[in-house]
BATORZA-606892 format. One record per residue: residue number from 1; x, y negated, z negated of N, C-alpha, C in turn. Coordinates in Angstrom, 1 decimal, always signed. Each point is the difference from the previous one (the first is absolute). Example, Ala and Ser with C-alpha at 12.3 -4.5 7.8 and 13.67 -1.06 7.14 Angstrom:
// residues 2
seq=1, n_X=+13.2, n_Y=+5.7, n_Z=-7.8, ca_X=-0.9, ca_Y=-1.2, ca_Z=+0.0, c_X=+0.9, c_Y=-1.2, c_Z=+0.0
seq=2, n_X=-0.4, n_Y=-1.1, n_Z=+0.7, ca_X=+0.9, ca_Y=-1.1, ca_Z=+0.0, c_X=-0.8, c_Y=-1.1, c_Z=-0.8
// end
This chain:
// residues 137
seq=1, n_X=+13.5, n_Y=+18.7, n_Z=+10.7, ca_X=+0.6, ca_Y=-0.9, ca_Z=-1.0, c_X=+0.1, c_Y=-1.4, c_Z=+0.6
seq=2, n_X=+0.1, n_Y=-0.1, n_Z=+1.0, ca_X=+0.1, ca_Y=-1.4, ca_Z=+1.1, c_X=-1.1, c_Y=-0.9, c_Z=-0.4
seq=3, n_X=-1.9, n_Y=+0.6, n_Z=+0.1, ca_X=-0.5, ca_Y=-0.5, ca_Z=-0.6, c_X=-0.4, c_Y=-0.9, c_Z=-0.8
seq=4, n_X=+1.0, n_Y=+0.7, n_Z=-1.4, ca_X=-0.6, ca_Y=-0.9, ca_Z=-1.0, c_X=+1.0, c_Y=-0.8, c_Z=-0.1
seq=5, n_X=+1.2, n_Y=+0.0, n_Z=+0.7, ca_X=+0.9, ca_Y=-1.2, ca_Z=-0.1, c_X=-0.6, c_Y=-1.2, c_Z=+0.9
seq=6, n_X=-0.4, n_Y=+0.6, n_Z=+1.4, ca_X=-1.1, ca_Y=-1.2, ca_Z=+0.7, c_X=-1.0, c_Y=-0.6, c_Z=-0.9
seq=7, n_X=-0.7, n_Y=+0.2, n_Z=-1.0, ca_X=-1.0, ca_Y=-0.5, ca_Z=-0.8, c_X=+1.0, c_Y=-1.2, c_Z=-0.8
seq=8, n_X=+0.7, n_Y=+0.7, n_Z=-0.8, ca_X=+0.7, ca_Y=-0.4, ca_Z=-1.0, c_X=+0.7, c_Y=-1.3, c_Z=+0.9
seq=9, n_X=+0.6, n_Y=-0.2, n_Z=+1.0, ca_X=+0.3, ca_Y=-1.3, ca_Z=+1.0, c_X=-0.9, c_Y=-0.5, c_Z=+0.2
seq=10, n_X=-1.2, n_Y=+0.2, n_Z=+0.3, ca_X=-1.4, ca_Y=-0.6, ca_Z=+0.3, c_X=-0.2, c_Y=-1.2, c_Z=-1.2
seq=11, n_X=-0.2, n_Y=+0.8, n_Z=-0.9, ca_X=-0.7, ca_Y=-0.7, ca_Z=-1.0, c_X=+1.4, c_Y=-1.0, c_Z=-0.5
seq=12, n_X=+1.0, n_Y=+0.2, n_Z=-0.2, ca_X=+1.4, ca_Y=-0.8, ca_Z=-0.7, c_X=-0.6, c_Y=-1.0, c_Z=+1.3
seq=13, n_X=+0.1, n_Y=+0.2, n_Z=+1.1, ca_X=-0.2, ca_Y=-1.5, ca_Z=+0.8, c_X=-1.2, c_Y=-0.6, c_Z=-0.1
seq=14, n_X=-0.8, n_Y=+0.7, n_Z=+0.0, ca_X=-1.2, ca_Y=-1.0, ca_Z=-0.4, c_X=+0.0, c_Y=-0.6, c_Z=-1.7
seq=15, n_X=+0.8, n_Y=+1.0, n_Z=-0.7, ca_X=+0.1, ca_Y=-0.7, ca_Z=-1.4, c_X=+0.4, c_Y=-1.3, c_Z=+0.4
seq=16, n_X=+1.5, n_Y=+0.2, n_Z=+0.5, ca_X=+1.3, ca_Y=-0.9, ca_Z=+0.0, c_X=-1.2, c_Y=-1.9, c_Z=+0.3
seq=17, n_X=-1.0, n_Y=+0.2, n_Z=+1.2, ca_X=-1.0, ca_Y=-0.8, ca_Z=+0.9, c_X=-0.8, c_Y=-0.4, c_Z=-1.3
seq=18, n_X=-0.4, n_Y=+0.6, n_Z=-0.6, ca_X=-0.7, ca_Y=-0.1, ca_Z=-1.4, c_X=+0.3, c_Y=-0.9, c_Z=-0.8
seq=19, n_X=+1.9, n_Y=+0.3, n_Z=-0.6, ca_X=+0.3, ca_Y=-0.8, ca_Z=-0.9, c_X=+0.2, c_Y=-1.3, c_Z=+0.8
seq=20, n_X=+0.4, n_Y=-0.2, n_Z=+1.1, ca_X=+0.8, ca_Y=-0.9, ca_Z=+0.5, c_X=-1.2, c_Y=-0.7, c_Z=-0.1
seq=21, n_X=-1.8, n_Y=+0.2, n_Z=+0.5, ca_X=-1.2, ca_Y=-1.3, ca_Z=-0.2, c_X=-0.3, c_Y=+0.1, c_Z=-1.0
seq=22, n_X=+0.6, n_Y=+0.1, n_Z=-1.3, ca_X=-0.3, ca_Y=-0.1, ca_Z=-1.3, c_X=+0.9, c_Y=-0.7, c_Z=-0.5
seq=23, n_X=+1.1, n_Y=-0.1, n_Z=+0.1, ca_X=+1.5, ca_Y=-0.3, ca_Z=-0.5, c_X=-0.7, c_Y=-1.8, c_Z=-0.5
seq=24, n_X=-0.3, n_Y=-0.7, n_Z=+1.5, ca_X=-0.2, ca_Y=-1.4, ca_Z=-0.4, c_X=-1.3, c_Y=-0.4, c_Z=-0.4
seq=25, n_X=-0.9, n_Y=+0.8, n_Z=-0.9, ca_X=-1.7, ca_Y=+0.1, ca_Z=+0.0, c_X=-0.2, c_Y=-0.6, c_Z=-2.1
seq=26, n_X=+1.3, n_Y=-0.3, n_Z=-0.4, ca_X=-0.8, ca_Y=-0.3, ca_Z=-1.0, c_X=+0.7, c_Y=+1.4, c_Z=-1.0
seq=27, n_X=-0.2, n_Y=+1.0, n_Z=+0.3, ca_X=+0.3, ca_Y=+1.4, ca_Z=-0.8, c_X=+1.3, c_Y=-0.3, c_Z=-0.2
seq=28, n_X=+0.6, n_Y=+0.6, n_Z=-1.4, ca_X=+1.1, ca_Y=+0.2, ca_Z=-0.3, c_X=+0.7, c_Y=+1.0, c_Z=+0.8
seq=29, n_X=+0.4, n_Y=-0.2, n_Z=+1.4, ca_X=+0.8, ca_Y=+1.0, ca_Z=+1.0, c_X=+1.1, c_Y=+0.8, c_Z=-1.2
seq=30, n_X=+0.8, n_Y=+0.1, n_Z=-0.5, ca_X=+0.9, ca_Y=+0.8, ca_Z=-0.4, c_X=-0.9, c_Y=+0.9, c_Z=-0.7
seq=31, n_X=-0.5, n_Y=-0.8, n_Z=-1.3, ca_X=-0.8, ca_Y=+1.5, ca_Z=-0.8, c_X=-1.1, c_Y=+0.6, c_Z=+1.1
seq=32, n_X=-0.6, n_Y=-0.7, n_Z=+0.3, ca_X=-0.9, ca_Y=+0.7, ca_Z=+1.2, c_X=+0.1, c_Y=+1.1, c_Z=+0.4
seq=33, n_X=+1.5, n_Y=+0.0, n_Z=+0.8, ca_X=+0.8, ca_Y=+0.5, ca_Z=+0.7, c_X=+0.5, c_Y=+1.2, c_Z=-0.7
seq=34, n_X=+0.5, n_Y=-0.2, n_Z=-1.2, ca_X=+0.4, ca_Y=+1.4, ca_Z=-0.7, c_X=-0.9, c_Y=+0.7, c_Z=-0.4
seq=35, n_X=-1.3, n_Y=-0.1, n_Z=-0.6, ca_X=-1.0, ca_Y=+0.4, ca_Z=-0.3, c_X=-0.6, c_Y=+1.1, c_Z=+1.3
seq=36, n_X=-0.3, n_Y=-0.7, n_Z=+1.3, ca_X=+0.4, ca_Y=+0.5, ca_Z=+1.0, c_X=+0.3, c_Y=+1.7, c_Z=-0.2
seq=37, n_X=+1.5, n_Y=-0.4, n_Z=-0.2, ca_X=+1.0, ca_Y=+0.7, ca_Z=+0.5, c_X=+0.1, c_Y=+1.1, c_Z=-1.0
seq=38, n_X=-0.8, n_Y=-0.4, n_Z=-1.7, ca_X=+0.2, ca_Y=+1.1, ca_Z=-1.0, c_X=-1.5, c_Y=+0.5, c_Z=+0.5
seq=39, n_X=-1.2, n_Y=-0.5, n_Z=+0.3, ca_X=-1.0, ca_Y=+0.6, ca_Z=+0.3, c_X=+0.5, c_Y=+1.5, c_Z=+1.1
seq=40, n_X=+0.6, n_Y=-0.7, n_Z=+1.3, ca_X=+0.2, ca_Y=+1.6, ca_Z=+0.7, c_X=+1.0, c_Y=+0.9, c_Z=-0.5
seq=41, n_X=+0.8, n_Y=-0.5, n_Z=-1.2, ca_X=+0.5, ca_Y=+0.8, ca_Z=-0.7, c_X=-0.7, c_Y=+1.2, c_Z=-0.4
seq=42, n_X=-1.0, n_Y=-0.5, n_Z=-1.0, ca_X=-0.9, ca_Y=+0.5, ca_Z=-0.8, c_X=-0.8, c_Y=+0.8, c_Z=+0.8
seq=43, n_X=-0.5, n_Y=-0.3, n_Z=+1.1, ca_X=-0.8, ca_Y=+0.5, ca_Z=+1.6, c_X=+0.7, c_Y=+1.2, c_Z=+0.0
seq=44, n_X=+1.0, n_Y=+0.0, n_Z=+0.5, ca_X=+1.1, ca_Y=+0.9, ca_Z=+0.6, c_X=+0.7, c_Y=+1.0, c_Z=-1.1
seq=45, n_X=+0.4, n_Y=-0.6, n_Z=-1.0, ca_X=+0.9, ca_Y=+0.7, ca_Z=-0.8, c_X=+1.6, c_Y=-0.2, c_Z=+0.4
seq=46, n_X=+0.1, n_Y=-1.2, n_Z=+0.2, ca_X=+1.9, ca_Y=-0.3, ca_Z=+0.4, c_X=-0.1, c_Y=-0.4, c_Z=-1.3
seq=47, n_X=+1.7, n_Y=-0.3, n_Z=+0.6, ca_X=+1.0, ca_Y=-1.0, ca_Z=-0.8, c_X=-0.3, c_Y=+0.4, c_Z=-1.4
seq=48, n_X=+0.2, n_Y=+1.2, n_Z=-0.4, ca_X=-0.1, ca_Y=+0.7, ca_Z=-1.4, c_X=-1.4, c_Y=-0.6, c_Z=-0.6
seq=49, n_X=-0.7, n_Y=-0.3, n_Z=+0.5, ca_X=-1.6, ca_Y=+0.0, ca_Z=-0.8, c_X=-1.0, c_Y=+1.2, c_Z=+0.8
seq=50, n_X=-0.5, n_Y=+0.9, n_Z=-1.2, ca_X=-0.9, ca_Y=+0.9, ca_Z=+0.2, c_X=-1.2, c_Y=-0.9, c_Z=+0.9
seq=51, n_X=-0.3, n_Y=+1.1, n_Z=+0.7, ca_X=-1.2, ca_Y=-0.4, ca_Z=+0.7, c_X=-1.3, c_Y=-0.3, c_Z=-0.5
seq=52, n_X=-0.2, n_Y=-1.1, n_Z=-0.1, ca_X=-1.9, ca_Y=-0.5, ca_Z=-0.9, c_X=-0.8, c_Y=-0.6, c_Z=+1.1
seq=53, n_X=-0.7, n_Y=+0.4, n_Z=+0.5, ca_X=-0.8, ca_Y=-0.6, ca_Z=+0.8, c_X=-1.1, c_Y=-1.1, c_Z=-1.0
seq=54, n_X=-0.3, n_Y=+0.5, n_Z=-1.3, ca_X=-0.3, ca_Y=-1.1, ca_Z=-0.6, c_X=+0.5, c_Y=-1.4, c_Z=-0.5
seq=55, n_X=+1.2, n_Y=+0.7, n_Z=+0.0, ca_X=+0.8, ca_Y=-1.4, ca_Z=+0.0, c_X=+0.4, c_Y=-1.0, c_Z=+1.2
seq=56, n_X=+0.2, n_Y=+0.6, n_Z=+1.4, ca_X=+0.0, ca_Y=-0.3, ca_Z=+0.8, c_X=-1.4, c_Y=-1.2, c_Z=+0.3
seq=57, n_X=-1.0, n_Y=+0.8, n_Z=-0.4, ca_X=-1.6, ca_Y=-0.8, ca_Z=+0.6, c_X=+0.0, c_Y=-1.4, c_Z=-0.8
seq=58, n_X=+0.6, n_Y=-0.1, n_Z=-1.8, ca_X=-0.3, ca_Y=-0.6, ca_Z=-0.2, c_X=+1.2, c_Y=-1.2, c_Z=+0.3
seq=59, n_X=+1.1, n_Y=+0.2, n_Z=+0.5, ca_X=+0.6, ca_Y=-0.9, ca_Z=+0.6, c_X=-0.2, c_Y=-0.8, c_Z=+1.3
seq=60, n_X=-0.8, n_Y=+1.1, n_Z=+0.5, ca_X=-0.2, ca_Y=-0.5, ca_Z=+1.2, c_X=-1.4, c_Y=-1.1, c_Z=+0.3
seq=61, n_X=-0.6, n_Y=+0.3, n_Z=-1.3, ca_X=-1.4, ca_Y=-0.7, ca_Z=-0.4, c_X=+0.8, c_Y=-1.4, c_Z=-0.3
seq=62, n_X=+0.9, n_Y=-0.2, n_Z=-1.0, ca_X=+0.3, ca_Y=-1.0, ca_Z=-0.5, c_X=+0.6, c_Y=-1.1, c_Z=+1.6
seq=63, n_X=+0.5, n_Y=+0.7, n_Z=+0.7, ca_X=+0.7, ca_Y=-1.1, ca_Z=+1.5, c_X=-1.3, c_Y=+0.3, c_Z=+1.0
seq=64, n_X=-1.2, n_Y=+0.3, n_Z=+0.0, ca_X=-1.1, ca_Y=+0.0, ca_Z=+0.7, c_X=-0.9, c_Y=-1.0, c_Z=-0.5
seq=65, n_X=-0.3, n_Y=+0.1, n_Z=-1.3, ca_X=-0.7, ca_Y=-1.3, ca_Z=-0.3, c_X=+0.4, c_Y=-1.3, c_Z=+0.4
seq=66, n_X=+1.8, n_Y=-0.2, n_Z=+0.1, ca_X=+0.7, ca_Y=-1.3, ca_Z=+0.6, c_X=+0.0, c_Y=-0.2, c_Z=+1.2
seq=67, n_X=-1.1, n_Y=+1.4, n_Z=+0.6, ca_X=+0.3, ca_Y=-0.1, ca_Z=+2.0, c_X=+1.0, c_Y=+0.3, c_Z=+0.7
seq=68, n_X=+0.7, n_Y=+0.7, n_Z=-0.5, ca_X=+0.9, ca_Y=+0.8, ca_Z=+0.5, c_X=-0.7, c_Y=+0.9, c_Z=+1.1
seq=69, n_X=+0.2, n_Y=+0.1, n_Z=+1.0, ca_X=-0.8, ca_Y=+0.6, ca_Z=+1.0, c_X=+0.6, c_Y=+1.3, c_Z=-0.1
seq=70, n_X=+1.6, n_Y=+0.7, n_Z=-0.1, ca_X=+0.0, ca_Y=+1.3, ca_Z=+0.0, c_X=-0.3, c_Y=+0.3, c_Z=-1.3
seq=71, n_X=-0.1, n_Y=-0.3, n_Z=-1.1, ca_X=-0.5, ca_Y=+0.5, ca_Z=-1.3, c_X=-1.5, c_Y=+0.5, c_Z=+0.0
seq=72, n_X=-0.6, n_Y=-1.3, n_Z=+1.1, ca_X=-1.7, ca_Y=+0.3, ca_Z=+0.0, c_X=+0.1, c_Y=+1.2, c_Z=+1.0
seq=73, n_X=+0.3, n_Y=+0.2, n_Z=+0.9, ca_X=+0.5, ca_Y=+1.1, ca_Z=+1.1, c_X=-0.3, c_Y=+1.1, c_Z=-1.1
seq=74, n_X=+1.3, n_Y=+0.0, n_Z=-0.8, ca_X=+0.4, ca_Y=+1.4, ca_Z=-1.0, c_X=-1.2, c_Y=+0.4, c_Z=-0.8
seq=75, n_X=-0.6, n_Y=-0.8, n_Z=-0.8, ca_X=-1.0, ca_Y=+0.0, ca_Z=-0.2, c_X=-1.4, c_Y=+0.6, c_Z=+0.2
seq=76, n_X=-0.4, n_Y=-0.8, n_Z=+1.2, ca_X=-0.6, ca_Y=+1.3, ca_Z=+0.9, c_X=+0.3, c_Y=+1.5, c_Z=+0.1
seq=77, n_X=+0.9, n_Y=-0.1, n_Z=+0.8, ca_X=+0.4, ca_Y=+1.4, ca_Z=-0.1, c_X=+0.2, c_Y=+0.8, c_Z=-1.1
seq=78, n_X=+0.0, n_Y=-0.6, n_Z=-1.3, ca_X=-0.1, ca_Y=+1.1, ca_Z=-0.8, c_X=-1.8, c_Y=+0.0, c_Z=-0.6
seq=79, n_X=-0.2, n_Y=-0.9, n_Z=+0.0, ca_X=-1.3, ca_Y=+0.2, ca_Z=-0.3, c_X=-0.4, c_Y=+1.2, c_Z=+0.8
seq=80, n_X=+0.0, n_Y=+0.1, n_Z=+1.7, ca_X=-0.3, ca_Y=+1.0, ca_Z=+0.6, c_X=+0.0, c_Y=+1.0, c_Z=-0.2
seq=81, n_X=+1.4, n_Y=+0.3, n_Z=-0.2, ca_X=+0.7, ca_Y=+1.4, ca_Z=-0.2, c_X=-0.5, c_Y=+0.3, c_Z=-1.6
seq=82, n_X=-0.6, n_Y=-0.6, n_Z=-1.0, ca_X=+0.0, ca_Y=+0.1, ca_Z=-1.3, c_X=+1.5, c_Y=+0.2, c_Z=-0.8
seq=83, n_X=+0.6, n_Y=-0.8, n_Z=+0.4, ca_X=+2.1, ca_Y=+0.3, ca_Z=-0.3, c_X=+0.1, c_Y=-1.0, c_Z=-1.0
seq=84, n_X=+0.0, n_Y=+0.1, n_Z=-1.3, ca_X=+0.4, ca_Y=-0.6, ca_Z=-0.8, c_X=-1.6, c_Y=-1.0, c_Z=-0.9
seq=85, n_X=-1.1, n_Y=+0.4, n_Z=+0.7, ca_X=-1.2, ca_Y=-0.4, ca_Z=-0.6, c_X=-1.0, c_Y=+0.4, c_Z=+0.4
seq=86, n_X=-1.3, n_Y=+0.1, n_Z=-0.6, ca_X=-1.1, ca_Y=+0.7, ca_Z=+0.9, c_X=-0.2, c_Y=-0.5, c_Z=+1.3
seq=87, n_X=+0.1, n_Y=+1.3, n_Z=+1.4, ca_X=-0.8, ca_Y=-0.2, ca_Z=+1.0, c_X=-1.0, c_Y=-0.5, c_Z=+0.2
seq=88, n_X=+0.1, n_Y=-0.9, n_Z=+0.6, ca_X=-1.4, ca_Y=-1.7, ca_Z=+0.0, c_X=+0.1, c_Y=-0.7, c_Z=+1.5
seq=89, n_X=-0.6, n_Y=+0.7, n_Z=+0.9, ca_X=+0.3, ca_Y=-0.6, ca_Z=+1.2, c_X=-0.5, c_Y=-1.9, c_Z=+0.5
seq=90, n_X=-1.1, n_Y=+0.2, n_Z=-0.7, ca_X=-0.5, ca_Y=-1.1, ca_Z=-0.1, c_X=+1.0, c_Y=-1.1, c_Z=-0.3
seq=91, n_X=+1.1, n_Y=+0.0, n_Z=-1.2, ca_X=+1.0, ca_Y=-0.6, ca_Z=-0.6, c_X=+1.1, c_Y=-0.3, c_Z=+0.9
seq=92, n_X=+0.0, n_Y=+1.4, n_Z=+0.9, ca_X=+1.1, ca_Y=+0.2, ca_Z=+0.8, c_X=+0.0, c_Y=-0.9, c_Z=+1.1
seq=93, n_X=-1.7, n_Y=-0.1, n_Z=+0.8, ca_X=+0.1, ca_Y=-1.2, ca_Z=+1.1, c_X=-0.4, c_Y=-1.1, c_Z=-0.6
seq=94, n_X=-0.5, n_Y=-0.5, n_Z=-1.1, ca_X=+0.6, ca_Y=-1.0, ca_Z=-0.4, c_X=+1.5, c_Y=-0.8, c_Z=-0.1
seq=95, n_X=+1.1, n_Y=+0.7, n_Z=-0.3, ca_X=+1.3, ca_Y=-0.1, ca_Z=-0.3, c_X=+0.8, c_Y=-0.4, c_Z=+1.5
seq=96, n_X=-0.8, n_Y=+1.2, n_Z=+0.8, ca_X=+0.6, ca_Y=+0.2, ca_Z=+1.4, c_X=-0.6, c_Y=-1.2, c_Z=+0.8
seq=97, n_X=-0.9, n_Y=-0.9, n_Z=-0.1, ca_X=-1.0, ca_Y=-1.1, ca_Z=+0.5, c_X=+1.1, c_Y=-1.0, c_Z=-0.5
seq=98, n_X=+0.2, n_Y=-0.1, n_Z=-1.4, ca_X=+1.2, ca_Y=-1.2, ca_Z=-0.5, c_X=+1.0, c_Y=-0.1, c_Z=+0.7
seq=99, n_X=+0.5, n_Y=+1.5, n_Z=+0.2, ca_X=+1.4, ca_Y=+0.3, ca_Z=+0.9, c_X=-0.3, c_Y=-0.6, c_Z=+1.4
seq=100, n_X=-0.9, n_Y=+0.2, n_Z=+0.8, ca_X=-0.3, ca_Y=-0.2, ca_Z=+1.5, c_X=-0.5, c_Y=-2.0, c_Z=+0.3
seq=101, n_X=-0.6, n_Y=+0.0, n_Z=-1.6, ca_X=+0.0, ca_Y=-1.6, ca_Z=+0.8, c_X=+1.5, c_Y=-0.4, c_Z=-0.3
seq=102, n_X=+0.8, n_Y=+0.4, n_Z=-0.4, ca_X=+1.4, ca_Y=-1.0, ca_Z=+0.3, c_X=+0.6, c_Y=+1.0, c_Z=+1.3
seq=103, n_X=-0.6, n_Y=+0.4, n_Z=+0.2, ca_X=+0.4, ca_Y=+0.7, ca_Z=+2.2, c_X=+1.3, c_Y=+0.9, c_Z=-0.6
seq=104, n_X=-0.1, n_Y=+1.1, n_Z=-0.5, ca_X=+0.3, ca_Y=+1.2, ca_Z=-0.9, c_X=-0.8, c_Y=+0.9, c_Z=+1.1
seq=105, n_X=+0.6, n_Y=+0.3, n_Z=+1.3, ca_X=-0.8, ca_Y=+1.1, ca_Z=+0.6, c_X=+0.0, c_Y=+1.1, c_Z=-0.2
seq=106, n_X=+0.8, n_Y=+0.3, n_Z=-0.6, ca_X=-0.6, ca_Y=+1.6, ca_Z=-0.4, c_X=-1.0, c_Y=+0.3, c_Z=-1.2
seq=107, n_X=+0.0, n_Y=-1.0, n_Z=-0.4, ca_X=-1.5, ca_Y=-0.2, ca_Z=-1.2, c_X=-1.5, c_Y=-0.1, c_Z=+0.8
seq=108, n_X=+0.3, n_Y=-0.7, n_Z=+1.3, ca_X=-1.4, ca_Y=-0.3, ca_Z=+0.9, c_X=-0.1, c_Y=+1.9, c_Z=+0.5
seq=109, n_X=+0.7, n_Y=+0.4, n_Z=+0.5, ca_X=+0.2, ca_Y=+1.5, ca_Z=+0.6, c_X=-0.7, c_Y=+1.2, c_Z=-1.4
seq=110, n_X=+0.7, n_Y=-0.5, n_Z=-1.3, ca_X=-1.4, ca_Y=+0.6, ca_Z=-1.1, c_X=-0.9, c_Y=-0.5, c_Z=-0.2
seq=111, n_X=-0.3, n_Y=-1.1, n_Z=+0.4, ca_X=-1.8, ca_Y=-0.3, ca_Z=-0.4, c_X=-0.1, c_Y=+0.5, c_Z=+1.3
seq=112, n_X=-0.1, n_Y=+0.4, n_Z=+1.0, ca_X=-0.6, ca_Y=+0.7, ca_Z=+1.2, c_X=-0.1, c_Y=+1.1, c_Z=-0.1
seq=113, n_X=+0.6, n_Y=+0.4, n_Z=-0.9, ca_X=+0.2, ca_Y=+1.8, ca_Z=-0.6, c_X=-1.6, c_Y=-0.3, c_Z=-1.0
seq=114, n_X=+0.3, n_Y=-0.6, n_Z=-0.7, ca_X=-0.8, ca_Y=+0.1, ca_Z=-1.2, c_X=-2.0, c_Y=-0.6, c_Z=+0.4
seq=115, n_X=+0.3, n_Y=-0.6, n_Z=+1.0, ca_X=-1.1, ca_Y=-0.7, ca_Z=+0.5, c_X=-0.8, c_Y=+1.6, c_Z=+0.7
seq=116, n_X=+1.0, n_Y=+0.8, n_Z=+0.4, ca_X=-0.9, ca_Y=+1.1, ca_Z=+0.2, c_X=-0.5, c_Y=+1.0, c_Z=-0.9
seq=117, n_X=+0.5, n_Y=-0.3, n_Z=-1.3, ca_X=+0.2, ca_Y=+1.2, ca_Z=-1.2, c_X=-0.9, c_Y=-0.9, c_Z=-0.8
seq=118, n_X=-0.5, n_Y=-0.9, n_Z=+0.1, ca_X=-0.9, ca_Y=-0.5, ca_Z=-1.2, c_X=-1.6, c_Y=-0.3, c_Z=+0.7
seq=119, n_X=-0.6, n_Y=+0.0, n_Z=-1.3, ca_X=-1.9, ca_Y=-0.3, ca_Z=+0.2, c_X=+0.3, c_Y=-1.6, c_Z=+0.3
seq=120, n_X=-1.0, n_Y=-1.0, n_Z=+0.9, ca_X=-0.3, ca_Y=-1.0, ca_Z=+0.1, c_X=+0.2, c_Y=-0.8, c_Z=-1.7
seq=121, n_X=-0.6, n_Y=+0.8, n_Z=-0.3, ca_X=-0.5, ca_Y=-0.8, ca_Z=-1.7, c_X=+1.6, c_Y=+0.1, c_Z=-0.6
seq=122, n_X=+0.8, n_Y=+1.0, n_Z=+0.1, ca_X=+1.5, ca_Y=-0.6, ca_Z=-0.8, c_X=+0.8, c_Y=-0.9, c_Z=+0.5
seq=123, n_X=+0.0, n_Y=+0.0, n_Z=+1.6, ca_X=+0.4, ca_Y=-1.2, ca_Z=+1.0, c_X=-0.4, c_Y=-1.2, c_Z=-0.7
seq=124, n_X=-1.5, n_Y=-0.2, n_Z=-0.4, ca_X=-0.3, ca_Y=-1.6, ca_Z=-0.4, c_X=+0.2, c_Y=+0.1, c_Z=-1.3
seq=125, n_X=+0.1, n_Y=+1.2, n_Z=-1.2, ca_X=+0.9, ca_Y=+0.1, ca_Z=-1.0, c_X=+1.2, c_Y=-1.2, c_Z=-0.1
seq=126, n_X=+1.2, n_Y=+1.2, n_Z=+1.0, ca_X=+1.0, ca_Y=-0.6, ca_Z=+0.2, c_X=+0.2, c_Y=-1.9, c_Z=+0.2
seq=127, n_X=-1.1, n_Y=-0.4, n_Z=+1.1, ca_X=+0.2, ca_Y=-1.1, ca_Z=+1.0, c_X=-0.6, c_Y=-0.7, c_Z=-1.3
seq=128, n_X=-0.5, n_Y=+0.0, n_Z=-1.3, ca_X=-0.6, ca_Y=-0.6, ca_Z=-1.1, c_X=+1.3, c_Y=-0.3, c_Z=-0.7
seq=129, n_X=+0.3, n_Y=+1.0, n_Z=-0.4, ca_X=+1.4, ca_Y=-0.1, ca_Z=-0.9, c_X=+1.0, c_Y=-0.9, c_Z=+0.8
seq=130, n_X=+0.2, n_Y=+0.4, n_Z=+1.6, ca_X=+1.1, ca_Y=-1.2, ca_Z=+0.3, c_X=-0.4, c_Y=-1.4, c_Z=-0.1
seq=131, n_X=-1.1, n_Y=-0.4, n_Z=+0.5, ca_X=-0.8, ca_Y=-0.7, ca_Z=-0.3, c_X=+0.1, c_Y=-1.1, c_Z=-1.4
seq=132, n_X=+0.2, n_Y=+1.0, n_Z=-1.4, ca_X=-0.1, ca_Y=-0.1, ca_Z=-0.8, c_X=+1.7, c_Y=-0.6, c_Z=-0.7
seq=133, n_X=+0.8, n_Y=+1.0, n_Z=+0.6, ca_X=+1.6, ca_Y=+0.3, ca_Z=-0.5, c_X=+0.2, c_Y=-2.0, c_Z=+0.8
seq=134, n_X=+0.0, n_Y=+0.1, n_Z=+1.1, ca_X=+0.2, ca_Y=-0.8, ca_Z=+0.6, c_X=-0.6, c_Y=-1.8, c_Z=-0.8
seq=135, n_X=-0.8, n_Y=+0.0, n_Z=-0.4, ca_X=-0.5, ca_Y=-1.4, ca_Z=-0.6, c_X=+0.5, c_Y=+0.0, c_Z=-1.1
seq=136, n_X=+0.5, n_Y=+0.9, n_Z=-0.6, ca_X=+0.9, ca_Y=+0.2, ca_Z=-1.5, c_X=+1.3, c_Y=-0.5, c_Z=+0.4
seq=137, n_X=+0.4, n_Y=+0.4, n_Z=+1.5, ca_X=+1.8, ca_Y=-0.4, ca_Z=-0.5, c_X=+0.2, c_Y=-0.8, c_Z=+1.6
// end
């Protein structure tokens, strides 16, 4: 049980690191911030909302497109896992590449996961779309 309380500390501190280089970036920090906070609602199933992992993804889409680095993080990982949208790995180190160029290490630690789990050709997939995401915003 120790475990998943160490994760659940892990990530609140790297959230907490998250909001705090976002707070002065331009984003509306409060709504940001709640959104955030109903997305791992919706993840999890607290604070009396049933658990939707679809609902969750698509919150977490909306504070990833603004560069939110743990949203892009979350992101990833669900892509991976297929939690809340189709399993798309390709999508997933994309998301996880957005997360690691703002020095989000545990996003660099899954593209080294995934750098083993994919063909050459969805690697430059991926490195096309960041590529791509990136001259957009």
């Amino acid at each position: 049980m120790l475990k998943p309380f160490i994760l659940i500390c892990l990530f609140l501190t790297s959230y907490s690191v998250s909001f705090t280089t976002h707070a002065g970036s331009g984003i509306d920090a409060g709504k940001s911030h709640a959104l955030f906070s109903e997305a791992m609602a919706d993840l999890l199933g607290r604070h009396g909302k049933k658990k939707s992992s679809e609902k969750a993804f698509k919150k977490f889409e909306q504070l990833a497109q603004k560069g939110w680095k743990t949203a892009q993080h979350m992101l990833g990982n669900m892509y991976y896992k297929g939690e809340g949208t189709t399993k798309n790995n390709v999508k997933a180190y994309l998301w996880y590449s957005l997360a690691a160029n703002q020095d989000y290490g545990i996003a660099e630690e899954k593209i080294s996961i995934l750098k083993r789990q994919l063909k050459q050709s969805e690697i430059d997939e991926a490195e096309i779309m960041l590529t791509n995401w990136k001259s957009l915003n």
